[in-house]
C-alpha positions as semicolon CSV with decimal commas, in nm:
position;residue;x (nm);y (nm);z (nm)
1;X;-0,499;12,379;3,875
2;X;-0,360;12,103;3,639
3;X;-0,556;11,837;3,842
4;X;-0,854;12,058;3,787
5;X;-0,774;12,100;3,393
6;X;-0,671;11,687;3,369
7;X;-1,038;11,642;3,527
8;X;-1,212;11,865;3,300
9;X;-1,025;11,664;3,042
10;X;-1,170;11,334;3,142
11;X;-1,520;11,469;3,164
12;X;-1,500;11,542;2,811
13;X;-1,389;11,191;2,706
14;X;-1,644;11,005;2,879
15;X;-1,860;11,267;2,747
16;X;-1,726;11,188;2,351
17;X;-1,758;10,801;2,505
18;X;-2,126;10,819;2,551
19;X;-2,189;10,988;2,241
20;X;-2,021;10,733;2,076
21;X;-2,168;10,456;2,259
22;X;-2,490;10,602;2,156
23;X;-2,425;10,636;1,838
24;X;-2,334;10,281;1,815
25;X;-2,640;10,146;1,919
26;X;-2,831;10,390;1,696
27;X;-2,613;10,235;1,410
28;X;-2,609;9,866;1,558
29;X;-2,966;9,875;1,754
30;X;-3,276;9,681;1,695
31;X;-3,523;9,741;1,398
32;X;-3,867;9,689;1,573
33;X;-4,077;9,580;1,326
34;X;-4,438;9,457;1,356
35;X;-4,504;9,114;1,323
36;X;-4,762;9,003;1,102
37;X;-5,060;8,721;1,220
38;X;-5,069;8,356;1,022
39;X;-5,430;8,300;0,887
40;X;-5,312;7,958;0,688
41;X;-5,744;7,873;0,651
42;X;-5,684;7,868;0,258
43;X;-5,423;7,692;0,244
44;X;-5,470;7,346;0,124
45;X;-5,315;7,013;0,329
46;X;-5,306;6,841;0,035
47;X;-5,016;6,816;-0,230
48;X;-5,093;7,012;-0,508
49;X;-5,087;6,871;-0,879
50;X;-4,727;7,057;-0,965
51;X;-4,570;6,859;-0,708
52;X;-4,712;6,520;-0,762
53;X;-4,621;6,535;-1,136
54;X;-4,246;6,606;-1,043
55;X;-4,259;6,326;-0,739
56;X;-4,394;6,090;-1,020
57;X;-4,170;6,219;-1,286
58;X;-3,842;6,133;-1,054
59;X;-3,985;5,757;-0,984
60;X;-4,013;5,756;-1,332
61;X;-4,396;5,774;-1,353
62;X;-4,579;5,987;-1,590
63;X;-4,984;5,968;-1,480
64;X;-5,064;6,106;-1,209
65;X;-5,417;6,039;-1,234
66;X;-5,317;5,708;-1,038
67;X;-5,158;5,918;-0,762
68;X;-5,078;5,761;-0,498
69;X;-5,024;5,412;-0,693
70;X;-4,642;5,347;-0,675
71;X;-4,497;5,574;-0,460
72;X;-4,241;5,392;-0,188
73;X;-4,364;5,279;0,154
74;X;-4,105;5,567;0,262
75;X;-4,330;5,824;0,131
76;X;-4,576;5,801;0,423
77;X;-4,858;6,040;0,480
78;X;-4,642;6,230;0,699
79;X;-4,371;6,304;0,454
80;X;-4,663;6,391;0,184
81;X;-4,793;6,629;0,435
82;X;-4,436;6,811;0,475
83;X;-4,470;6,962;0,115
84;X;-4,852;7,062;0,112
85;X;-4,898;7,407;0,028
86;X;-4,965;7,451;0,388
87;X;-4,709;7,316;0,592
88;X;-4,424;7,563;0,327
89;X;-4,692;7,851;0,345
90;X;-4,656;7,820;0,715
91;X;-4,271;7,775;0,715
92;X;-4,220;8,056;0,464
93;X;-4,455;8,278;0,703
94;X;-4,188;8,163;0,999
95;X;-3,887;8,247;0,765
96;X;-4,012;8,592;0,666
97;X;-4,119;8,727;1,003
98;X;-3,745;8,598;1,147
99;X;-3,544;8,785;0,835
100;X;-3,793;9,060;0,884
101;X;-3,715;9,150;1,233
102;X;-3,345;9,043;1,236
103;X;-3,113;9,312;1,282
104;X;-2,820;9,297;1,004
105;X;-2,652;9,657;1,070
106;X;-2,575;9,854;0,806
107;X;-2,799;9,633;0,513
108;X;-3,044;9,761;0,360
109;X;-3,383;9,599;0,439
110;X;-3,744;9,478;0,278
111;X;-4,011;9,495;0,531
112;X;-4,304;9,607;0,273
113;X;-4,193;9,282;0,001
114;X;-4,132;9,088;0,368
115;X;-4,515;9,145;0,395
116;X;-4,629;9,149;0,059
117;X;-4,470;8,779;0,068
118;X;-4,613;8,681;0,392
119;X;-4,937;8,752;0,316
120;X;-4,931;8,549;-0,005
121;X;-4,805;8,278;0,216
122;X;-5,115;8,246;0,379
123;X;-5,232;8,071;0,083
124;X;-4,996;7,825;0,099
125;X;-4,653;7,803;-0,115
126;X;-4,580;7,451;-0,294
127;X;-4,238;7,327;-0,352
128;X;-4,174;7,541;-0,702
129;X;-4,303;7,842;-0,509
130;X;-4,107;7,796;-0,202
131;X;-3,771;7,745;-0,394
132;X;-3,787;8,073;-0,628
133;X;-3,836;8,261;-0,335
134;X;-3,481;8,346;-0,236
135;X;-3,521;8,543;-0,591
136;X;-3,725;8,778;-0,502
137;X;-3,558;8,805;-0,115
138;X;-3,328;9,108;0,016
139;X;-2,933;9,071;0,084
140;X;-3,055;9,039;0,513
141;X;-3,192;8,724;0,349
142;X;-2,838;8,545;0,366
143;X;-2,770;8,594;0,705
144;X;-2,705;8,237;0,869
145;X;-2,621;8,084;0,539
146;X;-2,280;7,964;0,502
147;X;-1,986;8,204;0,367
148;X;-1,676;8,161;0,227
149;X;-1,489;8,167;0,530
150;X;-1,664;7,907;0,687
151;X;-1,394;7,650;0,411
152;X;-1,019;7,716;0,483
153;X;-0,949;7,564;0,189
154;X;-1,070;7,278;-0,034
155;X;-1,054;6,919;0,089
156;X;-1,161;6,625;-0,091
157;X;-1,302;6,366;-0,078
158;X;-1,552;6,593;0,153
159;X;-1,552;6,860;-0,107
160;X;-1,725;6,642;-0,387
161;X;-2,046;6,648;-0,200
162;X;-2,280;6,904;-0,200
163;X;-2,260;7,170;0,072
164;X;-2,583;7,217;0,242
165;X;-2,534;7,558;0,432
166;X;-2,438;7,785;0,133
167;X;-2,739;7,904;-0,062
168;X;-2,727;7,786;-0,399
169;X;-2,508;7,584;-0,558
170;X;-2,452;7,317;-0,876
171;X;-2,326;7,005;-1,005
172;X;-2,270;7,021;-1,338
173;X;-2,187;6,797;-1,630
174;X;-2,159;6,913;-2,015
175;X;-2,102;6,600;-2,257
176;X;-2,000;6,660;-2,609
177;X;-2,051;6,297;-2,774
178;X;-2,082;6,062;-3,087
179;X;-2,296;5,780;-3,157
180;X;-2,227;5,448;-3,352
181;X;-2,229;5,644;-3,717
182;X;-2,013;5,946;-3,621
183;X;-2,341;6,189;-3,529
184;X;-2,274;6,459;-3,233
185;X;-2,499;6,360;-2,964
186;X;-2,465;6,688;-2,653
187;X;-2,612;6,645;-2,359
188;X;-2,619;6,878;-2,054
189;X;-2,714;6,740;-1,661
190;X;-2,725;6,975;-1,399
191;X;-2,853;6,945;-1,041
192;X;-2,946;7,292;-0,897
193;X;-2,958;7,254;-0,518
194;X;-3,057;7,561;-0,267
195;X;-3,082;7,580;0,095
196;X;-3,427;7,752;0,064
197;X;-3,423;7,843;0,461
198;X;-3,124;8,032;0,608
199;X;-3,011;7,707;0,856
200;X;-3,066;7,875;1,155
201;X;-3,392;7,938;1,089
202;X;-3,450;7,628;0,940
203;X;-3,300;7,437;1,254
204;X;-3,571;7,632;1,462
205;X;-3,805;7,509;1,273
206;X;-3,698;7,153;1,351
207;X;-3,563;7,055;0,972
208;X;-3,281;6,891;0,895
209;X;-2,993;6,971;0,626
210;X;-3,165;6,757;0,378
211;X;-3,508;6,854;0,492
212;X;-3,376;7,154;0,384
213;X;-3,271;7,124;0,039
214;X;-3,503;7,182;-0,277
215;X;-3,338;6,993;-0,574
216;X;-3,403;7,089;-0,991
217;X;-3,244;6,851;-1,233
218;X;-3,192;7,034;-1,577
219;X;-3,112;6,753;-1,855
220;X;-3,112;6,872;-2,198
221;X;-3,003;6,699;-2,547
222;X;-2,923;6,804;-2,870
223;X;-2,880;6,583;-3,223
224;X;-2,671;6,743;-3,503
225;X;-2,843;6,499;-3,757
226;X;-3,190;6,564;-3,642
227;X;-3,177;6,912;-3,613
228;X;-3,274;6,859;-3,288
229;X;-3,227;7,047;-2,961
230;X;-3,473;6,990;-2,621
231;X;-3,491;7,034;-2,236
232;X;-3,650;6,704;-2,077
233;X;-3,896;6,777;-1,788
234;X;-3,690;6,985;-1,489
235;X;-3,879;6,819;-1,179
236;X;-3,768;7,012;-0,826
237;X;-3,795;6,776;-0,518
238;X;-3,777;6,841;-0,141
239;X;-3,529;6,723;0,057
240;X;-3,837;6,649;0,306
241;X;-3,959;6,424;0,088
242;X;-3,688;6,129;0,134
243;X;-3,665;6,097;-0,227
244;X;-3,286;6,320;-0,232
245;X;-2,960;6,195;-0,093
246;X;-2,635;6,293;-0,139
247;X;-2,281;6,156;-0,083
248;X;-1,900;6,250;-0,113
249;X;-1,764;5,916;-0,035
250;X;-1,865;5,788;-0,233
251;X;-1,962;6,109;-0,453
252;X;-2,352;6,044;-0,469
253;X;-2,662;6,243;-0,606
254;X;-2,959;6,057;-0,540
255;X;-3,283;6,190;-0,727
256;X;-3,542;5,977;-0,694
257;X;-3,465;5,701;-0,926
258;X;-3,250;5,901;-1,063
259;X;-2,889;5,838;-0,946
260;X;-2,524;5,989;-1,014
261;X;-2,310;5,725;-0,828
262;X;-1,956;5,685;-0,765
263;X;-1,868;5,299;-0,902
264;X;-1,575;5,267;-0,612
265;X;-1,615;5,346;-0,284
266;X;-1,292;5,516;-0,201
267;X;-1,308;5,749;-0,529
268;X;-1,496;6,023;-0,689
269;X;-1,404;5,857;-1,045
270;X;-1,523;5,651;-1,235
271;X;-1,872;5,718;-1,172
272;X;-2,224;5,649;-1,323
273;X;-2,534;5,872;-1,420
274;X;-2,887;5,678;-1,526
275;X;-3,146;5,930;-1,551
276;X;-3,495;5,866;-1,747
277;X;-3,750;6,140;-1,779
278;X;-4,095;5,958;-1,872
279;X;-4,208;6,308;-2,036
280;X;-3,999;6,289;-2,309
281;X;-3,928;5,916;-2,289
282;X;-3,525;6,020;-2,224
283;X;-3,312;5,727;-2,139
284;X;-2,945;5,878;-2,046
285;X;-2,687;5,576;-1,877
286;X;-2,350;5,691;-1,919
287;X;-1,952;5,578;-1,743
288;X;-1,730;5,859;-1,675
289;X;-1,387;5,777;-1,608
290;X;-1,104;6,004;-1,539
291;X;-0,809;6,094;-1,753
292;X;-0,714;6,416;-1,603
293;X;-0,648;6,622;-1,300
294;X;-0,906;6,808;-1,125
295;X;-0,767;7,157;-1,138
296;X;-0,948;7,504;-0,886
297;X;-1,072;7,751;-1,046
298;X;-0,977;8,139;-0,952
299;X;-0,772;8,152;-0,675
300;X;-0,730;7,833;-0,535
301;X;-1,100;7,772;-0,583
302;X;-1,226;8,079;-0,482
303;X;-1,386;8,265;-0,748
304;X;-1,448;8,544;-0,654
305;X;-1,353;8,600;-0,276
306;X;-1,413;8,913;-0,094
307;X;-1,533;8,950;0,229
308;X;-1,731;8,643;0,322
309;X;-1,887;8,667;-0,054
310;X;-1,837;8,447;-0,315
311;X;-1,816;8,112;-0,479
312;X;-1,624;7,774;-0,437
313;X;-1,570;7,649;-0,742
314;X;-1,366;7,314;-0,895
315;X;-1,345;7,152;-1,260
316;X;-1,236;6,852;-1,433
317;X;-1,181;6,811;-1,755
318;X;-1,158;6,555;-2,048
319;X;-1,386;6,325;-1,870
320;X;-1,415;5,976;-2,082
321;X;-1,791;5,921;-2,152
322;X;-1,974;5,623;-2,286
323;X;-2,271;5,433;-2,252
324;X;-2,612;5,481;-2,419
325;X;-2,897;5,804;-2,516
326;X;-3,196;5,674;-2,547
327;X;-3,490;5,924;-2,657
328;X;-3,795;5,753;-2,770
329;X;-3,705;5,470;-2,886
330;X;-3,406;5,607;-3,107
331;X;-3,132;5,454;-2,938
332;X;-2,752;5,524;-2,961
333;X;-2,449;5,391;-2,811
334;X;-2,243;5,701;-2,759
335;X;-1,930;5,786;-2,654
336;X;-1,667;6,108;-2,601
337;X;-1,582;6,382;-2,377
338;X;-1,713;6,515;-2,053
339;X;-1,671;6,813;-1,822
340;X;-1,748;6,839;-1,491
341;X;-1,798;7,142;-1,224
342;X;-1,916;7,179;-0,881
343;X;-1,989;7,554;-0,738
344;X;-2,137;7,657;-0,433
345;X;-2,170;8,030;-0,357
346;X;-2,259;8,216;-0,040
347;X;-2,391;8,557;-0,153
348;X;-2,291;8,656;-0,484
349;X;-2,590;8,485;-0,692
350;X;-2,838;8,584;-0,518
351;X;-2,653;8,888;-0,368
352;X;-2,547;8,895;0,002
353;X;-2,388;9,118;0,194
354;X;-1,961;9,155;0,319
355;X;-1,888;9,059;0,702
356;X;-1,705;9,431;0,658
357;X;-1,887;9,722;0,816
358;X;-1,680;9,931;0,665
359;X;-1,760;9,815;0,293
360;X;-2,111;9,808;0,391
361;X;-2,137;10,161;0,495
362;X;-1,902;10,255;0,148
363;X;-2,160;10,054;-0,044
364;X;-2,423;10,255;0,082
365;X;-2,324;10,586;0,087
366;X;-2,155;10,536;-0,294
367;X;-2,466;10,410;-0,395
368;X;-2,683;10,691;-0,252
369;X;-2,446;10,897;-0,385
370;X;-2,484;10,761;-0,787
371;X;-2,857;10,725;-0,670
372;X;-2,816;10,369;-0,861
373;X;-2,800;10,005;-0,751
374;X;-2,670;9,765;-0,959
375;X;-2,874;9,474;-1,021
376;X;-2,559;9,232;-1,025
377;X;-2,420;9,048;-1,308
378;X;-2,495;8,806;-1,535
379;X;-2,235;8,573;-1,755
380;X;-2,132;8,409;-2,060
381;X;-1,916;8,072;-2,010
382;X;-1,736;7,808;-2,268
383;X;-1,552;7,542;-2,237
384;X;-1,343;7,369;-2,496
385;X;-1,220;7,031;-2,508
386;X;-0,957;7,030;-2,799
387;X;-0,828;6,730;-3,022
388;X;-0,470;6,781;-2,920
389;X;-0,540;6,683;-2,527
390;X;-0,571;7,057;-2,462
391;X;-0,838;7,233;-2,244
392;X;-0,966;7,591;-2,214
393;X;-1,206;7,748;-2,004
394;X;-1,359;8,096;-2,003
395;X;-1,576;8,351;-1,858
396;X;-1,687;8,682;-1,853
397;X;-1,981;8,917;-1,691
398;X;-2,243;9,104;-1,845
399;X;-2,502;9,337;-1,708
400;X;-2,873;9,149;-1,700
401;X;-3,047;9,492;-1,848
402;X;-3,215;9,418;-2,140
403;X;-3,140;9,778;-2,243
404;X;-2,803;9,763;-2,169
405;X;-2,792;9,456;-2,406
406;X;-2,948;9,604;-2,680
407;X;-3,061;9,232;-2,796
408;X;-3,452;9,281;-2,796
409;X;-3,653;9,374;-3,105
410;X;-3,689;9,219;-3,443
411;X;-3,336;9,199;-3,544
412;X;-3,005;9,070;-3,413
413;X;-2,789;9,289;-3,227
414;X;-2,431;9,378;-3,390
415;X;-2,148;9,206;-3,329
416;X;-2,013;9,209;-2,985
417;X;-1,667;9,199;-2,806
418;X;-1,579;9,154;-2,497
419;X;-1,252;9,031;-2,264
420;X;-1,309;8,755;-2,098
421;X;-1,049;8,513;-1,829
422;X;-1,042;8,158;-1,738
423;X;-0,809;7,868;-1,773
424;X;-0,579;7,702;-2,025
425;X;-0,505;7,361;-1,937
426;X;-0,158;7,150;-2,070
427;X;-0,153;6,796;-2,197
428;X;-0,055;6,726;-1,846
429;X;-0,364;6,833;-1,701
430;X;-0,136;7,214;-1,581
431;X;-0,417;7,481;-1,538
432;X;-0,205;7,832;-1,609
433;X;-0,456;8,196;-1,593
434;X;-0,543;8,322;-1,961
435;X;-0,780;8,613;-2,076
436;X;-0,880;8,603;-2,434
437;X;-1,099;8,807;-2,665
438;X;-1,452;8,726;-2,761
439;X;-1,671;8,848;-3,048
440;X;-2,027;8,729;-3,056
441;X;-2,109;8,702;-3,423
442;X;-2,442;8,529;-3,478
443;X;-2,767;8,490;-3,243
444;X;-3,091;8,348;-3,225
445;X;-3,409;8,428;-3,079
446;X;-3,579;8,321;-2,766
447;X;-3,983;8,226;-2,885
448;X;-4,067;8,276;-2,494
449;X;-3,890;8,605;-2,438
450;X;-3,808;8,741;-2,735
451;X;-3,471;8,814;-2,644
452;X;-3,159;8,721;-2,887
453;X;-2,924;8,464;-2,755
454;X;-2,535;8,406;-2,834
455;X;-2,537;8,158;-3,103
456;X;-2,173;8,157;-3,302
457;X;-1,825;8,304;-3,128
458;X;-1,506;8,439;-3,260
459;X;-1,207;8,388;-2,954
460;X;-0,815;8,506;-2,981
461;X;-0,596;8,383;-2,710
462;X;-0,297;8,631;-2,793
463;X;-0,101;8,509;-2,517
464;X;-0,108;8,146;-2,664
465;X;-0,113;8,242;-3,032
466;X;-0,463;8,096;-3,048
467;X;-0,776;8,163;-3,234
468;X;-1,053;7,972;-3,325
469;X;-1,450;7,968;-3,395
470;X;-1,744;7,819;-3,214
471;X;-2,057;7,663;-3,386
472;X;-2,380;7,528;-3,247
473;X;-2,424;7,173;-3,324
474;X;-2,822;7,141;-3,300
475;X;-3,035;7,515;-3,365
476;X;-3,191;7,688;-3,016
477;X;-2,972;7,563;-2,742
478;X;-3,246;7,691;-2,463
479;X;-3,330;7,618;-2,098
480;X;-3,579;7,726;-1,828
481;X;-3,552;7,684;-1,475
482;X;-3,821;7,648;-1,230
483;X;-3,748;7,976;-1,134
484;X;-3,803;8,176;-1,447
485;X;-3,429;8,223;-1,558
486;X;-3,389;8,122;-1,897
487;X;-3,060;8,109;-2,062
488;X;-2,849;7,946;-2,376
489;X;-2,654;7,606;-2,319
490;X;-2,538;7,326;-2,567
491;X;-2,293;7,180;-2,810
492;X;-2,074;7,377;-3,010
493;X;-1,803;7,277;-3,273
494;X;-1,459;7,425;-3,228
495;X;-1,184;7,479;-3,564
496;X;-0,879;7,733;-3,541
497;X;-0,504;7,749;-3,501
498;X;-0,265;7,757;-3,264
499;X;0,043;7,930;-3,435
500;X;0,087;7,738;-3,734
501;X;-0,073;7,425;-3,627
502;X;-0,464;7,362;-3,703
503;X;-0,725;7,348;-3,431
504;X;-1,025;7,134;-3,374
505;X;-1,268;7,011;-3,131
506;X;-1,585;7,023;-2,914
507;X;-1,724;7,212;-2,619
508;X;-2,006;7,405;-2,475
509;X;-2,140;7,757;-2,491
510;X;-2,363;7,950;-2,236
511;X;-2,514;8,242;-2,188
512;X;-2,716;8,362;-1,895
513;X;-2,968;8,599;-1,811
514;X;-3,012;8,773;-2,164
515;X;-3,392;8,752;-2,162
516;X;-3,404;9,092;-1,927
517;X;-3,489;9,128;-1,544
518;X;-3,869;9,230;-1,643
519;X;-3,918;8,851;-1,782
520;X;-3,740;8,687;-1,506
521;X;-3,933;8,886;-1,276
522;X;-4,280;8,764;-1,484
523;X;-4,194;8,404;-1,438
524;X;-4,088;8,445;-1,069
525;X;-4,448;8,603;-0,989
526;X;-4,633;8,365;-1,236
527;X;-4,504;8,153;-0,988
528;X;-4,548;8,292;-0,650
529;X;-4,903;8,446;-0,748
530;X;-4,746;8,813;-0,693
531;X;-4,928;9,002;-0,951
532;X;-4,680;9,103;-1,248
533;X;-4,702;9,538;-1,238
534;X;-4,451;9,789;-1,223
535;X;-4,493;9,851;-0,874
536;X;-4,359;9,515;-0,754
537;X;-4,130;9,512;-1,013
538;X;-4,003;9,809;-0,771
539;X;-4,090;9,668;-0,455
540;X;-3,900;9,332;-0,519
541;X;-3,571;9,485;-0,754
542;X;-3,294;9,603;-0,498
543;X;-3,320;9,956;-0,390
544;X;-3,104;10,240;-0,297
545;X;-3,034;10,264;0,018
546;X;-3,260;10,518;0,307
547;X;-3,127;10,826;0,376
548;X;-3,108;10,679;0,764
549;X;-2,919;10,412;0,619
550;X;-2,701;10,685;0,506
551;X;-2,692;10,835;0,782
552;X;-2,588;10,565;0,986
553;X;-2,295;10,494;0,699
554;X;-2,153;10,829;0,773
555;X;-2,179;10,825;1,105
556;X;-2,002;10,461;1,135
557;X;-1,655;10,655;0,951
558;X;-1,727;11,001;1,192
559;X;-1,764;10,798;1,494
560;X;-1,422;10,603;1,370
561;X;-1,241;10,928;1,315
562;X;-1,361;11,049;1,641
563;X;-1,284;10,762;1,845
564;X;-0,946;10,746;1,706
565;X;-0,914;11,081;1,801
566;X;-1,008;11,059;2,151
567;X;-0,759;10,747;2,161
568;X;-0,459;10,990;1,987
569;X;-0,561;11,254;2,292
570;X;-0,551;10,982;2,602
571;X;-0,227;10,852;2,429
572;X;-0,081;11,228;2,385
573;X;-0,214;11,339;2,703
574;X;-0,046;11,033;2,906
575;X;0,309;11,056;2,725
576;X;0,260;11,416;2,811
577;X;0,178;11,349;3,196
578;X;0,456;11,146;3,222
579;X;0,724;11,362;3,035
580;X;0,633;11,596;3,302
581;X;0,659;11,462;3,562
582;X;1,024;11,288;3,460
583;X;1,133;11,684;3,449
């Protein structure tokens, strides 16, 4: 009779087994999705006007009505032909109909924008097009990329190159300087780099790393004694084309003719940056020498971390800047300060997904459940560079809703405040945690979107006694990327106190992402030809997640619970047997 009972017992295990099992592969299966056909017949083999103006632009050519005169022998027909709007419509087609039909459990997918994009494809993408597309992509779109995990930990000198795997990253260099008669002279380089193919899809396709990469350089100037604030031309350059290399020993960004160059071998610093831009006739060749530590931001670099998600993410400060900023024909010798950062992420910006199944199905179910997704975050940064040999850094999010900003219409918003956290870095180069207050109290208006930008800042540091003010140096510190994103960057001037002693000194203020989602959106589809209406405002913007994909969620922590369950029974049941049987 017990063997009989012990049987039946068994048969209902294996019978909770295959519903689990099932379950599982309900939860873990295959999305069969149909595959779209190619019809590339539209799509032009030759290289499209947009791209030859930025090719010129980096060999530091301006008319390109004598295209091909000048290029390199390097730049052979069958390099040319690598970034026609055919050859990226057709790789873009490949990419799309491999993310499309990849299963990613528990991530909510795109398959109607998958389409929408595909077919647009068939047209043929050129370079801009083919590197904002990641914006308007799904989280299943980072699967393959690099994440967080895939570092230990930092290691130099391999970690001053770039880091072709992750998605996105920048090198980035904000100068606060002062020419022969004691004018400030700001200028801002960045190099925007994105892996616009997740690399095993881009390895199928038979490209390299570097034929992987698409490269913007954002170089922008301001004069306090002109008035004077301007973005030179921000060309974007394939990796396919030859004409981008980079290096960690020694630390090199190669841009054409453009060059940031490590002068020694062995070390990162000192190092050189010569960049001309024959649009506005910009001359920049500065020295950067070292007087500081490099210190991690976060945790140990990490910043955030959580779950496979995040960024990577180093500074160094007080960087010792000279050489000459030549714009037009006004020449100055300049010298001062520099800052330097290097940040990679792997899913935060643009959103990913965590290597967790159980976050994922949380994530889902929470957000089904407050029938609201949020859009992400966007940021406000500073640094400060004070007289005394003292350093701060700080941060802090913001949500990229125009609404939820309040800063559109015809006047300024009211003050703000907000806590924000960063860095505080000693004479000795010691970088301790800080959070600090910060009131924006003046703004100015964006003439392309309308929106109002930070333009003046009040910041307490109770923990160091510390307050002081930030001031623009030059009026309308704006930028535009290729990719639509606009957002406030440039010079300020810093006065305060620290206890009883007087403050003073230079840094940098930014703001990101206050023009609204709509107007980034506009931009993006301006330049993918996706027409600008509500309804793909919808179809591209994250969305809540399917009921199935609920479903499945719930299911995931039931078919835990019951599994653990049937575990506790065979456990119980066996301790049981065998207590038994000792009596």
């Amino acid at each position: 009779m017990e063997k009989q009972k012990d049987k039946k017992n068994l048969l209902k295990c294996l019978f909770s087994g295959f519903i689990i099992i099932g379950v599982v592969v309900i939860i873990f299966g295959n999305n069969n999705f149909n595959r779209l056909k190619p019809n590339m017949d539209s799509a032009s083999n030759e290289i499209d006007e947009q791209s030859k103006k930025d090719i010129y632009n980096v060999l530091w050519q301006k008319d390109i009505s004598k295209w091909p005169e000048g290029l390199p022998q390097e730049l052979d027909e069958k390099k040319l032909s690598s970034i026609s709007p055919k050859t990226f419509g057709e790789e873009v087609f490949t990419m799309l109909q491999d993310v499309k039909t990849k299963t990613i459990p528990l991530v909510q997918r795109n398959p109607k924008g998958y389409d929408e994009l595909s077919k647009l494809s068939e047209n043929g993408f050129n370079t801009r097009a083919a590197y904002t597309l990641g914006g308007l992509m799904g989280p299943d779109y980072f699967n393959g990329y690099d994440g967080m995990k895939s570092i230990n930990k930092l290691e130099f000198p391999r970690d001053y190159g770039m880091h072709e795997n992750f998605q996105f990253g920048w090198n980035f260099m904000s100068l606060n300087l002062k020419d022969q008669n004691g004018n400030d002279i700001d200028v801002l380089i960045n190099y925007f780099t994105r892996a616009i193919y997740p690399p095993d899809i881009a390895k199928k396709m038979g490209l390299s790393e570097i034929d992987n990469q698409v490269v913007e350089q954002i170089v922008g100037v301001g004069y306090s004694d002109r008035n004077l604030h301007f973005q030179a031309a921000n060309p974007v350059i394939s990796g396919k084309t030859g004409l981008v290399e980079f290096g960690s020993q020694p630390y090199e960004i190669k841009f054409g003719n453009n060059e940031v160059k490590s002068i020694n071998k062995d070390s990162f610093l000192p190092y050189t940056v010569k960049i001309y831009d024959p649009e506005t006739d910009l001359k920049i060749d500065l020295t950067f020498e070292q007087t500081k530590p490099m210190f991690l931001e976060g945790d140990e670099g990490k910043d955030p971390s959580m779950y496979n998600l995040g960024t990577w993410y180093y500074s160094i400060p007080n960087l010792k800047v000279s050489g000459t900023v030549n714009y037009a024909g006004d020449d100055r010798n300049v010298e001062g300060k520099g800052w330097f950062d290097n940040q990679w992420t792997a899913g935060v910006m643009p959103p990913g997904y965590p290597d967790n199944y159980y976050i994922r199905g949380l994530s889902n179910i929470a957000t089904v459940a407050k029938n609201k997704v949020s859009p992400g975050w966007a940021w406000d940064w500073t640094e400060v560079q004070f007289d005394n040999n003292t350093e701060i850094t700080l941060s802090k999010m913001h949500s990229p809703y125009a609404q939820d900003l309040k800063n559109h219409g015809e006047t300024p918003p009211a003050n703000t405040e907000a806590e924000a956290t960063g860095k505080f870095i000693d004479t000795d180069g010691t970088a301790t945690d800080i959070s600090a207050n910060v009131t924006i109290n003046k703004w100015f208006k964006s003439p392309n979107s309308g929106a109002w930008y930070p333009d003046g800042w009040e910041v307490t540091v109770s923990e160091k006694n510390m307050t002081f003010t930030m001031t623009p140096t030059s009026p309308n510190q704006l930028f535009t990327t290729a990719t639509g994103a606009e957002f406030r960057e440039g010079g300020v001037k810093v006065t305060g106190k620290m206890g009883d002693t007087k403050l003073a000194g230079y840094g940098f203020g930014e703001g990101t992402a206050y023009s609204g989602l709509d107007y980034t959106f506009s931009k993006q589809f301006e330049t993918l030809g996706v027409e600008d209406s509500p309804q793909n405002i919808a179809l591209f913007s994250p969305s809540v997640p399917s009921i199935w994909l609920f479903v499945q969620s719930i299911l995931l922590y039931l078919v835990s619970l019951i599994l653990i369950a049937w575990l506790l029974i065979i456990i119980i049941h066996a301790i049981s047997k065998k207590f038994h049987k000792r009596n």
